[in-house]
DSSP file (Angstrom, degrees, kcal/mol; ACC not computed):
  #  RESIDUE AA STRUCTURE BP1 BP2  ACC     N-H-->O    O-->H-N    N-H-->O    O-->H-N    TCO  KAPPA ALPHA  PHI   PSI    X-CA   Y-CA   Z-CA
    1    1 A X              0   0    0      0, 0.0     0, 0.0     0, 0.0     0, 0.0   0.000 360.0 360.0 360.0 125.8   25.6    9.1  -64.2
    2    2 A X        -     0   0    0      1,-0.1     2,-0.3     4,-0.1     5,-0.0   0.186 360.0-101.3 -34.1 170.5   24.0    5.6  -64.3
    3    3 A X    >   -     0   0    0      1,-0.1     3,-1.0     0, 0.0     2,-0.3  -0.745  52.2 -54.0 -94.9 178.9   20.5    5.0  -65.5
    4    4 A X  T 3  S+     0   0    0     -2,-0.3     3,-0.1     1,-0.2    -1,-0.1  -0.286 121.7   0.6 -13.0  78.8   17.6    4.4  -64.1
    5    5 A X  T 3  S+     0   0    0      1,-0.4     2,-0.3    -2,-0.3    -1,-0.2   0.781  99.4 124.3  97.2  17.3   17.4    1.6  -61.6
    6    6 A X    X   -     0   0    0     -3,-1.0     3,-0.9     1,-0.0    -1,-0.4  -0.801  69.0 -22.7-130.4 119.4   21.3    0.7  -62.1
    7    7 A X  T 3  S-     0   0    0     -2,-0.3     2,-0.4     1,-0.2    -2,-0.1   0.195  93.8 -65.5  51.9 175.4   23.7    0.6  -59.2
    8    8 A X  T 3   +     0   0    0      4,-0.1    -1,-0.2    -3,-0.1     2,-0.1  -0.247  61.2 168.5-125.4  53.6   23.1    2.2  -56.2
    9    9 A X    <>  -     0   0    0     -3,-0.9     4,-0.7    -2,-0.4     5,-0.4  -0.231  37.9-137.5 -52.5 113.2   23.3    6.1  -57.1
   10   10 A X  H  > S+     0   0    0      1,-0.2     4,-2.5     3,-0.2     5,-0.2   0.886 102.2  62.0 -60.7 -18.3   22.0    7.7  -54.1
   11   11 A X  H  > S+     0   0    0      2,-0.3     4,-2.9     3,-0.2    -1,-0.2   0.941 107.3  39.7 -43.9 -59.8   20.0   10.0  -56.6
   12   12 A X  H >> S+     0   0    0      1,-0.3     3,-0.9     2,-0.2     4,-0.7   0.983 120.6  54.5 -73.3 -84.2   17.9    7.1  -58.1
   13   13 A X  H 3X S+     0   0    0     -4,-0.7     4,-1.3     1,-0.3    -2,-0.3   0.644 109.8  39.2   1.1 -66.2   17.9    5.9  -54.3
   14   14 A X  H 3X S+     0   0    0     -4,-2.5     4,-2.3    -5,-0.4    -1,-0.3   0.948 115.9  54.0 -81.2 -37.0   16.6    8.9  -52.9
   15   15 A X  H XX S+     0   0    0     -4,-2.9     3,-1.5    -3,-0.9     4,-0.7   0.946 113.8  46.8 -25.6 -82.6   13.8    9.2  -56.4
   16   16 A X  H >X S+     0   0    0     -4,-0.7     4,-3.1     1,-0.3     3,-1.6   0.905 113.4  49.1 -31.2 -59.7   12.7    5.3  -55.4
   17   17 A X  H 3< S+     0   0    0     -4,-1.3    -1,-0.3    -5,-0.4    -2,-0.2   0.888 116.0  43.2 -68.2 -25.5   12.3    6.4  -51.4
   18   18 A X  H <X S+     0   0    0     -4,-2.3     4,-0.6    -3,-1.5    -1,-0.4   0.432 110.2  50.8-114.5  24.6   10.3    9.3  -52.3
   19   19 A X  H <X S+     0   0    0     -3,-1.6     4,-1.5    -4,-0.7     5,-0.2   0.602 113.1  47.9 -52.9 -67.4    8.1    7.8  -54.8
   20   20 A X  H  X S+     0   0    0     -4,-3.1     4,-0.8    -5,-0.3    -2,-0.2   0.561 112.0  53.3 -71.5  -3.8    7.3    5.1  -52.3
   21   21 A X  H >> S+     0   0    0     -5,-0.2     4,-2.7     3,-0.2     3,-0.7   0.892 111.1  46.4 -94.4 -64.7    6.7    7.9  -49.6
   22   22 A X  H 3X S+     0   0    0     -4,-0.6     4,-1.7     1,-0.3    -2,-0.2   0.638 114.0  43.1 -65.6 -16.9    4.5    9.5  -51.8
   23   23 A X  H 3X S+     0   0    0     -4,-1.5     4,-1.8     2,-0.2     5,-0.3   0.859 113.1  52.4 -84.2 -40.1    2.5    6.5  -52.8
   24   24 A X  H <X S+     0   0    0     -4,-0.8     4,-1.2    -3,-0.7    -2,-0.2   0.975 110.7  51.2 -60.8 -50.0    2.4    5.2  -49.2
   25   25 A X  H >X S+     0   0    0     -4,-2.7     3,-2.6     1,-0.2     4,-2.0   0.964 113.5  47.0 -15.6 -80.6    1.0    9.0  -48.3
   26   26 A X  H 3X S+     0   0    0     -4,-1.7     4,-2.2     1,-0.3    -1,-0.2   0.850 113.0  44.4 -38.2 -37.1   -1.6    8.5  -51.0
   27   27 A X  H 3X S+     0   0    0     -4,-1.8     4,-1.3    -5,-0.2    -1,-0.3   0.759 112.7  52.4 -87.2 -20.8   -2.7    5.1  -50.0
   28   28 A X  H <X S+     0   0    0     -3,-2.6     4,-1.5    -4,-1.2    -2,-0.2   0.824 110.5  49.9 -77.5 -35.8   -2.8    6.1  -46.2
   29   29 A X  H  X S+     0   0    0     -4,-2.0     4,-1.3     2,-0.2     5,-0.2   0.840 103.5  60.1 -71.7 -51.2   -5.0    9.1  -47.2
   30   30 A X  H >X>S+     0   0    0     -4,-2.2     4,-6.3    -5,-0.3     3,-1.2   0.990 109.7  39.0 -38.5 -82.9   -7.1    6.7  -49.1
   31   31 A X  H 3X5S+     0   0    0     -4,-1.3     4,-2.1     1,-0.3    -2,-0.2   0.865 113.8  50.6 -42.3 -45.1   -8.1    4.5  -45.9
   32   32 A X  H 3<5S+     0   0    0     -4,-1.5    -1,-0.3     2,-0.2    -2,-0.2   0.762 116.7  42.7 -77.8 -14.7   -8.5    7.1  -43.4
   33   33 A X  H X<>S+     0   0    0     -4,-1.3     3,-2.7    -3,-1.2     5,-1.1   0.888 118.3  47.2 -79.7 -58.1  -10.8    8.8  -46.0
   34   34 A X  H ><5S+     0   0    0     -4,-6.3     3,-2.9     1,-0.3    -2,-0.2   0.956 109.8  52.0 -52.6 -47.9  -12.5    5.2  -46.8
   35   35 A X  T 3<<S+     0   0    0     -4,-2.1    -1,-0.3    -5,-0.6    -2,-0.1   0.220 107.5  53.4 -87.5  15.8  -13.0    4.2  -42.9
   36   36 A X  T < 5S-     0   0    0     -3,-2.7    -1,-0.3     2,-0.4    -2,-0.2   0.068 121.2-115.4-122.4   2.5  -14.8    7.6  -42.5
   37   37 A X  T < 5S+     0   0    0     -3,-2.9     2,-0.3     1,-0.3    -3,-0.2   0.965  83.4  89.6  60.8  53.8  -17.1    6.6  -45.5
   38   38 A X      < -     0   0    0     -5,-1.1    -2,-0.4    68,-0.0    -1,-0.3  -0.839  68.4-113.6-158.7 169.4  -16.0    9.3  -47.8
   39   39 A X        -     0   0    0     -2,-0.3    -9,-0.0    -3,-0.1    -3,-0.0  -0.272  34.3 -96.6 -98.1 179.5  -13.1    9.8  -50.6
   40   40 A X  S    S+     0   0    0     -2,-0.2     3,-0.0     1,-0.2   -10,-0.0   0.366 121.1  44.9 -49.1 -48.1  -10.5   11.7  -50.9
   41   41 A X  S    S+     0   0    0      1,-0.2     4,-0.2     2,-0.1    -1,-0.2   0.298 106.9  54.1-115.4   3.2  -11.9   14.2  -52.7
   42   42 A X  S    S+     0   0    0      2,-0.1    -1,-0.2     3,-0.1    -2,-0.1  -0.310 111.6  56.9-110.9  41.4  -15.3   14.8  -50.7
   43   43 A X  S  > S+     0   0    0     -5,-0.1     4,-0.7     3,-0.1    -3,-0.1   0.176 104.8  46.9-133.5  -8.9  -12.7   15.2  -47.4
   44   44 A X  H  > S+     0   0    0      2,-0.2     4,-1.2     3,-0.1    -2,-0.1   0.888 117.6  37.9-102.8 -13.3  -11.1   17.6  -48.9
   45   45 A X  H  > S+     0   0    0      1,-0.2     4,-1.2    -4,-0.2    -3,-0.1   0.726 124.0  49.3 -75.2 -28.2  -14.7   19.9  -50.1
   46   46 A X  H  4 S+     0   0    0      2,-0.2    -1,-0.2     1,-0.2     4,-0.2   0.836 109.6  43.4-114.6 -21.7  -15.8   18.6  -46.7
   47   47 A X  H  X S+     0   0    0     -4,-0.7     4,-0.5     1,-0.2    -2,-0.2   0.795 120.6  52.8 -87.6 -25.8  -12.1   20.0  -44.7
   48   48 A X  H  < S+     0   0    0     -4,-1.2     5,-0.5     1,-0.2     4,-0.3   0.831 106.5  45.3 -86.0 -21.2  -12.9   23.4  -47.1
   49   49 A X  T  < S+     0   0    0     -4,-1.2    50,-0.3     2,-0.2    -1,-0.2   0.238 102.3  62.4-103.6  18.7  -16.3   24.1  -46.2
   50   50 A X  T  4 S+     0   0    0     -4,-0.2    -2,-0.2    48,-0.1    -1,-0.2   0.583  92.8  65.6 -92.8 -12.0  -15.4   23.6  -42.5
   51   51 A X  S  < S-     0   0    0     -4,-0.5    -2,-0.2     1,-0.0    -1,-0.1   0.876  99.0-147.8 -72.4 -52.5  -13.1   26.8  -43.3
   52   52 A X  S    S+     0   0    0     -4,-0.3    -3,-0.1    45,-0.1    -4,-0.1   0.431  91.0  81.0  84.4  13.5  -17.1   28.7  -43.9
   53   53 A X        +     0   0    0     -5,-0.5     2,-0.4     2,-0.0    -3,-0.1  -0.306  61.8 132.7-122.2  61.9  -14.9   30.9  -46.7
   54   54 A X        +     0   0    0     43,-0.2     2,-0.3    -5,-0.1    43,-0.2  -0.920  28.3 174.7-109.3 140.7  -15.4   27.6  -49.4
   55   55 A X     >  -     0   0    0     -2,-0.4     4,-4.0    41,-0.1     5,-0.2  -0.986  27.9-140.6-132.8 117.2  -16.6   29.2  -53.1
   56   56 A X  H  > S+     0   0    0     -2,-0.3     4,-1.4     2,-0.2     5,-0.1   0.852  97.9  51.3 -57.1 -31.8  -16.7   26.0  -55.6
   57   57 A X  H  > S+     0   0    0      1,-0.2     4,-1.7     2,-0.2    -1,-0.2   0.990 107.0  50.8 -79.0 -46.0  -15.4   27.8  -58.4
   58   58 A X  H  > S+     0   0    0      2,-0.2     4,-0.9     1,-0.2    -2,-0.2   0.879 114.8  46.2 -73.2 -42.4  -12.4   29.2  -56.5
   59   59 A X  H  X S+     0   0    0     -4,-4.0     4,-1.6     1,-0.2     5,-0.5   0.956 106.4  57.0 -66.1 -63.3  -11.5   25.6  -55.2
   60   60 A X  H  <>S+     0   0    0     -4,-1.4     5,-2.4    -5,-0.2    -2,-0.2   0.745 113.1  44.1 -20.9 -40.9  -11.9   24.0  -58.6
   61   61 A X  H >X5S+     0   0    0     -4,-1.7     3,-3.2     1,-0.2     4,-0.8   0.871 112.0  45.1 -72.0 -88.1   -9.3   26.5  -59.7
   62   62 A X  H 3<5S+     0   0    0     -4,-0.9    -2,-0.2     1,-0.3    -1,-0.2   0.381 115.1  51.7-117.1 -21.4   -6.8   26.3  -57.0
   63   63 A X  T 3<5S-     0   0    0     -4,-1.6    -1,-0.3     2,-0.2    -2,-0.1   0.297 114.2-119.7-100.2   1.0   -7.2   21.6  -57.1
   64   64 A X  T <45S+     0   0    0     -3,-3.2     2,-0.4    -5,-0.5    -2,-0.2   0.869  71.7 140.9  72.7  29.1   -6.5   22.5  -60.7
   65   65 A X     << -     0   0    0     -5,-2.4    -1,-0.2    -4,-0.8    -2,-0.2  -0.850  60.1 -96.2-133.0 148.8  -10.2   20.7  -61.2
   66   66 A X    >>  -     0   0    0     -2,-0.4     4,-1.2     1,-0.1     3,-0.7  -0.001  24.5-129.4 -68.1 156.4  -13.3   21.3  -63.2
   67   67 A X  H >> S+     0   0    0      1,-0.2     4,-1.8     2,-0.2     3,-1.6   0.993 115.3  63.5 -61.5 -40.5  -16.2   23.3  -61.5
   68   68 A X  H 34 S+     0   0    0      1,-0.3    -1,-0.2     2,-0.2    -2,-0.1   0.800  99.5  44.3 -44.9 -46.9  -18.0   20.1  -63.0
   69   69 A X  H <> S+     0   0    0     -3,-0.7     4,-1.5     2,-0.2    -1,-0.3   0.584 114.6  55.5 -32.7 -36.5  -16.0   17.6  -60.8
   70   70 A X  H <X S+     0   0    0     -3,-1.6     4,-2.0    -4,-1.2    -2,-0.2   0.941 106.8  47.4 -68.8 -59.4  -16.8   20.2  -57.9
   71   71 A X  H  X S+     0   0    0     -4,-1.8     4,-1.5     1,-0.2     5,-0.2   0.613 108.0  56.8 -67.3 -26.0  -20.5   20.1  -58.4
   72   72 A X  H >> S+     0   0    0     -5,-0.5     4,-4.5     2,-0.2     3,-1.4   0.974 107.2  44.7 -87.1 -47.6  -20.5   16.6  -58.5
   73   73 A X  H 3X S+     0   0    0     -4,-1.5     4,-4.1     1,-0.3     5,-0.3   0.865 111.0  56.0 -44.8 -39.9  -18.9   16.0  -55.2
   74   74 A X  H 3X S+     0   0    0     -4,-2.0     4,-1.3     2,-0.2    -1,-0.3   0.809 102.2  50.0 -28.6 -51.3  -21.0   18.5  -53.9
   75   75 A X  H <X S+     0   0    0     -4,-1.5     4,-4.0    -3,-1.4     5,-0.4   0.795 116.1  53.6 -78.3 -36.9  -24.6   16.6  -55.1
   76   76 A X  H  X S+     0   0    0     -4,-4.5     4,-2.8    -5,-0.2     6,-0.4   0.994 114.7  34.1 -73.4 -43.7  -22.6   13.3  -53.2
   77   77 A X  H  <>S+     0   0    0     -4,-4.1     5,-1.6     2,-0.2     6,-1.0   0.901 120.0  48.8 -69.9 -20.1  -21.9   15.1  -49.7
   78   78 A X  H ><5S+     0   0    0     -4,-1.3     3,-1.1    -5,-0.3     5,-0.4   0.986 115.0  50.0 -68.6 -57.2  -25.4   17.1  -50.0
   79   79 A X  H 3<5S+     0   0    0     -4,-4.0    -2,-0.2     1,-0.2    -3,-0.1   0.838 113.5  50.2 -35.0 -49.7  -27.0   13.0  -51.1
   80   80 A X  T 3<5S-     0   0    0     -4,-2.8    -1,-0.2    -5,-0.4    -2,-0.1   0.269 114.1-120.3 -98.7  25.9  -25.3   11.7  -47.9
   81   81 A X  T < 5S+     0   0    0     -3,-1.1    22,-0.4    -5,-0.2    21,-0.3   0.658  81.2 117.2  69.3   2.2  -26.5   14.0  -45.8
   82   82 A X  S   <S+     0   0    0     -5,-1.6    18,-0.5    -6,-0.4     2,-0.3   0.474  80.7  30.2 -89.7  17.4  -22.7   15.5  -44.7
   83   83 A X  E     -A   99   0A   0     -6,-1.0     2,-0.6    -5,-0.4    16,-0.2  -0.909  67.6-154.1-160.5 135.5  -23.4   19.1  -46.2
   84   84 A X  E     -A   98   0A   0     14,-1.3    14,-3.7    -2,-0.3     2,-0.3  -0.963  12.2-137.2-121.1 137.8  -26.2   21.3  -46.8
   85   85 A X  E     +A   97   0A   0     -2,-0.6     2,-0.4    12,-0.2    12,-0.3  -0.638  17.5 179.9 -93.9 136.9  -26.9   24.1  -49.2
   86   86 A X  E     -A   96   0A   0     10,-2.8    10,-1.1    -2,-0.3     3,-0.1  -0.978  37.4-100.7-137.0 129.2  -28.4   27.5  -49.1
   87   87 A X  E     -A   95   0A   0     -2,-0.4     8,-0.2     8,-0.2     5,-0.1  -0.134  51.2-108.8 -42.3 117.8  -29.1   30.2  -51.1
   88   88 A X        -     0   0    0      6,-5.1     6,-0.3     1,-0.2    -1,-0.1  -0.183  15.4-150.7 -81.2 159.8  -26.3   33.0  -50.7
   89   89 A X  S    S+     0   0    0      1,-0.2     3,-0.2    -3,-0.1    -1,-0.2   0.815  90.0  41.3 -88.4 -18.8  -27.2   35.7  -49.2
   90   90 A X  S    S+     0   0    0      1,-0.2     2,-0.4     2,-0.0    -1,-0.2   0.826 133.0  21.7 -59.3 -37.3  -24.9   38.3  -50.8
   91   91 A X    >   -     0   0    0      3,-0.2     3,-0.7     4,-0.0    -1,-0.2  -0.971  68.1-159.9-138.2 112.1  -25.4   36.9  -54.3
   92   92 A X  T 3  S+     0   0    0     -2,-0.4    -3,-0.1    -3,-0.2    -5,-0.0   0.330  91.0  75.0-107.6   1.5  -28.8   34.7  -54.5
   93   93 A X  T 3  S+     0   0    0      2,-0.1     2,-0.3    -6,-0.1    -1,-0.2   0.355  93.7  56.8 -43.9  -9.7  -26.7   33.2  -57.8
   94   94 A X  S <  S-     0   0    0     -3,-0.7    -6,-5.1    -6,-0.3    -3,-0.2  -0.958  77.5-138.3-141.4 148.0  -24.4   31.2  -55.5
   95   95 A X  E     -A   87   0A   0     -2,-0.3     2,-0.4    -8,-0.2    -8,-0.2  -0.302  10.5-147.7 -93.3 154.9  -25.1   28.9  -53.1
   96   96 A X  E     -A   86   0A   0    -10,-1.1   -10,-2.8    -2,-0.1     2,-0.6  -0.980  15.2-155.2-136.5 135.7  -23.3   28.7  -49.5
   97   97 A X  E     -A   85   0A   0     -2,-0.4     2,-0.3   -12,-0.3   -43,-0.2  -0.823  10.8-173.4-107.7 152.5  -22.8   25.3  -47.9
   98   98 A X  E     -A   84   0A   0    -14,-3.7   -14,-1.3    -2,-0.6     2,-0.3  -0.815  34.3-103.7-120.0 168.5  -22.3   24.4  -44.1
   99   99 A X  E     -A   83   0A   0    -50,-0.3     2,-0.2    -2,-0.3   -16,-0.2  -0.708  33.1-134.3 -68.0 123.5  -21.5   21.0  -42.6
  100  100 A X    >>  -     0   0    0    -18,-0.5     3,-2.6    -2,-0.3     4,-1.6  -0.578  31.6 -99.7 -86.1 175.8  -24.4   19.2  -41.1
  101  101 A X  H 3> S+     0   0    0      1,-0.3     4,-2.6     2,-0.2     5,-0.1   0.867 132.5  60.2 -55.7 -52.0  -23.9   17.5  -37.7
  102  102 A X  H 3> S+     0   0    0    -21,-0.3     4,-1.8     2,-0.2    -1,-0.3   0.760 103.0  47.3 -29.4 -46.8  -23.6   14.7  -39.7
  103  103 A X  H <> S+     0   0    0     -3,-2.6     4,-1.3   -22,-0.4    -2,-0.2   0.714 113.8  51.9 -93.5 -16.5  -20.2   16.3  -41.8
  104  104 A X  H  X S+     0   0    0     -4,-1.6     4,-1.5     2,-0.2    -2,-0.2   0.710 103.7  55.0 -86.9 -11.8  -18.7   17.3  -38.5
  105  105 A X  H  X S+     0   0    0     -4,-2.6     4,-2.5    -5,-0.3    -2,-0.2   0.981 116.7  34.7 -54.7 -74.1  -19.1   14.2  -37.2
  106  106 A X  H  X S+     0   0    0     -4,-1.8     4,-0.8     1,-0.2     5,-0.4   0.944 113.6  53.5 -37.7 -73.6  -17.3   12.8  -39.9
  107  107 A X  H  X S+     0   0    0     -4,-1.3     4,-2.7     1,-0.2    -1,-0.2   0.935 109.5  50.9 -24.3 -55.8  -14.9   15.3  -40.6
  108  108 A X  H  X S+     0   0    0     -4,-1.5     4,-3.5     2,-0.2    -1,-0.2   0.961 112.3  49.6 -65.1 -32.6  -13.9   15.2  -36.8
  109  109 A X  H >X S+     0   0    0     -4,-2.5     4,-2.2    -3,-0.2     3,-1.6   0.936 112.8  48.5 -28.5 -78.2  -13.6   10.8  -37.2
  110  110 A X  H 3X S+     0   0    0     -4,-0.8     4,-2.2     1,-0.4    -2,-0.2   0.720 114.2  44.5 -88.9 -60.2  -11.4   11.4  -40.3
  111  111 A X  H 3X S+     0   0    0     -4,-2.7     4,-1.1    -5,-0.4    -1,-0.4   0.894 116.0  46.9  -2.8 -81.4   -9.3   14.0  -38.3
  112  112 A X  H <X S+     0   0    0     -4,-3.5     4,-0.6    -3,-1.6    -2,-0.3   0.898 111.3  47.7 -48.2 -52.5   -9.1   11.7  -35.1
  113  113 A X  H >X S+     0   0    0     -4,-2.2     4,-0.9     1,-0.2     3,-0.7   0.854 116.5  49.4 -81.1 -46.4   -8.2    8.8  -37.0
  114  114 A X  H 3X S+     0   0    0     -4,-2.2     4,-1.0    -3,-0.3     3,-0.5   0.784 111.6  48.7  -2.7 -68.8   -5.3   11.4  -38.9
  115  115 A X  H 3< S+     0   0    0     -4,-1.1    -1,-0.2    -3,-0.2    -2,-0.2   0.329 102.4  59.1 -88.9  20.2   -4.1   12.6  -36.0
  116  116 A X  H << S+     0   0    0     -3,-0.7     4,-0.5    -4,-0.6    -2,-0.2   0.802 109.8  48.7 -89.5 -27.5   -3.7    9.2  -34.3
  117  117 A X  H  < S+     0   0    0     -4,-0.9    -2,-0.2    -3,-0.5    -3,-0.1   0.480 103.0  54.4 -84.3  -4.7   -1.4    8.3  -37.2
  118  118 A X  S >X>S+     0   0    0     -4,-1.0     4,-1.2     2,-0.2     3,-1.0   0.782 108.4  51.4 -88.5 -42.4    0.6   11.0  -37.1
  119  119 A X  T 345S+     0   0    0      1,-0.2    -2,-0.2    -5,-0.2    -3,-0.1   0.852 114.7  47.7 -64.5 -24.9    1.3   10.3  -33.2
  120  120 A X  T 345S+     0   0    0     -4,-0.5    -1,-0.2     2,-0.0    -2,-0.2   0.588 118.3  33.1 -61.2 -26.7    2.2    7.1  -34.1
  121  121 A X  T X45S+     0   0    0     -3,-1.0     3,-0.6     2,-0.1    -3,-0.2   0.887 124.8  27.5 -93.3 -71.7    4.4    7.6  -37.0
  122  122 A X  G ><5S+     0   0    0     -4,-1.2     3,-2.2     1,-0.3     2,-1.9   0.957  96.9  80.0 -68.5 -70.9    6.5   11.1  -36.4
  123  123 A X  G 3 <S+     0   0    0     -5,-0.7    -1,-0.3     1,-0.3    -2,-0.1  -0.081  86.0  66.1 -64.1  22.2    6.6   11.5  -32.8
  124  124 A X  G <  S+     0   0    0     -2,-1.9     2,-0.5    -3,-0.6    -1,-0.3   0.051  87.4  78.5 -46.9   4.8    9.4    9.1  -32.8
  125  125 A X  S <  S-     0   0    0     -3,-2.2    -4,-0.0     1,-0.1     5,-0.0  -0.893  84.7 -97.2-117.0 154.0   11.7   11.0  -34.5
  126  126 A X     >  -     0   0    0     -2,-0.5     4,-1.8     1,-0.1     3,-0.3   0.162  28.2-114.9 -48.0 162.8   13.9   13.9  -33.3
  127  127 A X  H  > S+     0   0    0      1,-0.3     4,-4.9     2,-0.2     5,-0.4   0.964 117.3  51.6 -63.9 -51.6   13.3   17.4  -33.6
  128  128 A X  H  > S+     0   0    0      1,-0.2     4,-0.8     2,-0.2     5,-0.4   0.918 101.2  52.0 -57.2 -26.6   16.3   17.4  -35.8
  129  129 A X  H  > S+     0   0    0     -3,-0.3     4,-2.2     2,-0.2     5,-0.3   0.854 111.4  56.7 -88.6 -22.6   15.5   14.7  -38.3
  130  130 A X  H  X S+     0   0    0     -4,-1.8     4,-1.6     1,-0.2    -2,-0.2   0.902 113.7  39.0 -64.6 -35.6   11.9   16.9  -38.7
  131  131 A X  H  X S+     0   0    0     -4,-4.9     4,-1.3    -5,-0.2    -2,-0.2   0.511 120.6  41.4 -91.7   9.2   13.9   20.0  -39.6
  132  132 A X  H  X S+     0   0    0     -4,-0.8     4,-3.2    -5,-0.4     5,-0.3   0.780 116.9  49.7-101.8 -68.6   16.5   18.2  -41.7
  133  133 A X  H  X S+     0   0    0     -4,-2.2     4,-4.4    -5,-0.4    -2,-0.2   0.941 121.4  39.6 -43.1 -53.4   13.5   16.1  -43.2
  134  134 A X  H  < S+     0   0    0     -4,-1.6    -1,-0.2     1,-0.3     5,-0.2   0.906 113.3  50.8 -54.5 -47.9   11.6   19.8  -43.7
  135  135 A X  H >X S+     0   0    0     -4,-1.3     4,-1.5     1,-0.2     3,-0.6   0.804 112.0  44.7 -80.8  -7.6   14.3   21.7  -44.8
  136  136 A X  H 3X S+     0   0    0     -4,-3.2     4,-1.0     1,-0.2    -2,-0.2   0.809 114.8  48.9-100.4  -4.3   15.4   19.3  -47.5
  137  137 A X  H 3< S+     0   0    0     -4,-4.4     4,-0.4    -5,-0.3    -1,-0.2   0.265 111.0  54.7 -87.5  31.1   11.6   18.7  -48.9
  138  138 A X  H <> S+     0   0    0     -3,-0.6     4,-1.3    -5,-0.1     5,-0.3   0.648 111.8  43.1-103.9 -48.9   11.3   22.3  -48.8
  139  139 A X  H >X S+     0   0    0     -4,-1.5     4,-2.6    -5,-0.2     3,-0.7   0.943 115.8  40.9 -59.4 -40.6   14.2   22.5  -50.9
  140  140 A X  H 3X S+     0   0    0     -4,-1.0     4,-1.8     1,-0.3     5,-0.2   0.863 113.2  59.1 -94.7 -31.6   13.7   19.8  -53.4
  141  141 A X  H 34 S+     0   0    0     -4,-0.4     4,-0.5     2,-0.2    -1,-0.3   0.667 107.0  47.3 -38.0 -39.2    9.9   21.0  -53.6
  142  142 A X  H <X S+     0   0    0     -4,-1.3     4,-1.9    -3,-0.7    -2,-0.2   0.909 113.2  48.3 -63.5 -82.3   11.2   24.3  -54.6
  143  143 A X  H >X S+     0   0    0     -4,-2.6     3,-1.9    -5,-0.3     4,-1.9   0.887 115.8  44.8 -25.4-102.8   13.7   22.5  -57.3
  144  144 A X  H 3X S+     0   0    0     -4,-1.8     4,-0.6     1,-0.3    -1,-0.2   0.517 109.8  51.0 -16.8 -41.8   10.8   20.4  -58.7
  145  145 A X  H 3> S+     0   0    0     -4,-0.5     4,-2.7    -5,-0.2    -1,-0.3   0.885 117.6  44.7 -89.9 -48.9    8.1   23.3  -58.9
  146  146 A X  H <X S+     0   0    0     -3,-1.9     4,-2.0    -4,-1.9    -2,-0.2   0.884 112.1  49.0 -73.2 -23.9   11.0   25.4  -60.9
  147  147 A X  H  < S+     0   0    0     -4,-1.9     9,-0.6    -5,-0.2    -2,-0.2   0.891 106.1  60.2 -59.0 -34.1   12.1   22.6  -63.2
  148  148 A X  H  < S+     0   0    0     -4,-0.6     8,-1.7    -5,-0.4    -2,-0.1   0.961 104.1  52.8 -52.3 -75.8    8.5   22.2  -63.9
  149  149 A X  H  < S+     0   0    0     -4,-2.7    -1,-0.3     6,-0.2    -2,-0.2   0.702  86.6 173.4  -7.1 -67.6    8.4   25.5  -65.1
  150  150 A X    ><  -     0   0    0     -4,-2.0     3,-1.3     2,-0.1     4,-0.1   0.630  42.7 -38.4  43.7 165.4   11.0   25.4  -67.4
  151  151 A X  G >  S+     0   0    0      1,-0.2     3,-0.8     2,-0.2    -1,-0.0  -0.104 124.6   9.2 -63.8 133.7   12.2   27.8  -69.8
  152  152 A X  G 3  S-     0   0    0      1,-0.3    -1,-0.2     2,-0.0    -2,-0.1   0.640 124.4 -74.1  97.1   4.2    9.4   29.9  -71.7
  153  153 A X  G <  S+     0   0    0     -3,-1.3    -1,-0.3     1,-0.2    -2,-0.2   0.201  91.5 136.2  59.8  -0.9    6.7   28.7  -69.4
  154  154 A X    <   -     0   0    0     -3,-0.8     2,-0.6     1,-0.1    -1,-0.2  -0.109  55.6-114.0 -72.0 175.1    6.2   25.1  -70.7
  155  155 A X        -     0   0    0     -3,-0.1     2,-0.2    -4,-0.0    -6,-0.2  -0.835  25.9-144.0-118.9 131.7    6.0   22.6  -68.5
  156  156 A X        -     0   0    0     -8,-1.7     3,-0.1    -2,-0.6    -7,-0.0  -0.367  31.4 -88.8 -98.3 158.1    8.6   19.7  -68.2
  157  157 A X        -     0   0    0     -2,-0.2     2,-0.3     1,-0.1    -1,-0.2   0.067  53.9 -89.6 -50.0 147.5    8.2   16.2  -67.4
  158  158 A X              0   0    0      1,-0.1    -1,-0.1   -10,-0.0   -14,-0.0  -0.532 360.0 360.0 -77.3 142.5    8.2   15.1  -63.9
  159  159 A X              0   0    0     -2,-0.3    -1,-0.1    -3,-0.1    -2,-0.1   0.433 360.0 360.0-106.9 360.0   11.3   14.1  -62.3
């Protein structure tokens, strides 16, 4: 096998394409988040408490992020008026947030503007190059998530 960046290995090739997919993702995510006047990470607190089953600690685990980072987005969406908090009713320890008119407005922009680029992008390609595309990042997703693993539990470098 070549290295890295050498020759035209369809491996390193397919690495490069999906590197640059993932970045373009990232950077796409970024704008539609920005042009709704929110992040990244207040669209996704704001896409979980449209869900009405959002508990901050339980997202903080599952975004692999500290309930402190949680708390803080919170304090921004409650400050800009997209979320309001209430004392829960089960538990008067825990808070429950809704979306204000305000955070479904937004939310629904952020959405719109989401699914405008997705009709734009995919819906030129065939049904088949969507289940060929699907089943082979299903596979390599799969791959990636057991390499990670690795033997003993540790966790292996990213590929």
């Amino acid at each position: 096998m070549q290295a890295v960046g050498q020759g035209r290995d369809p491996i390193f090739r397919a690495i490069e394409a999906m590197t640059a997919l993932a970045e373009i993702f990232e950077r796409r995510r970024e704008v539609l988040a920005r042009d709704a006047g929110i992040t990244i990470e207040q669209w996704r607190v704001l896409e979980e408490i449209s869900t009405e089953h959002f508990i901050p600690s339980m997202f903080a685990r599952s975004r692999d992020s500290s309930a402190a980072a949680v708390s803080k987005i919170l304090r921004q969406l409650l400050d800009s008026g997209l979320v309001s908090a209430a004392i829960g009713r089960d538990d008067r320890r825990n808070r429950s947030y809704k979306l204000t008119a305000k955070g479904h407005r937004t939310l629904a922009e952020v959405r719109a503007a989401r699914q405008a680029a997705i009709e734009a992008v995919w819906t030129g390609f065939s049904r088949d190059e969507l289940a060929s595309f699907s089943t082979f990042a299903g596979k390599l997703s799969d791959r990636i998530e057991r390499y990670s693993r690795g033997k003993n539990g540790r966790r292996a470098a990213a590929v």
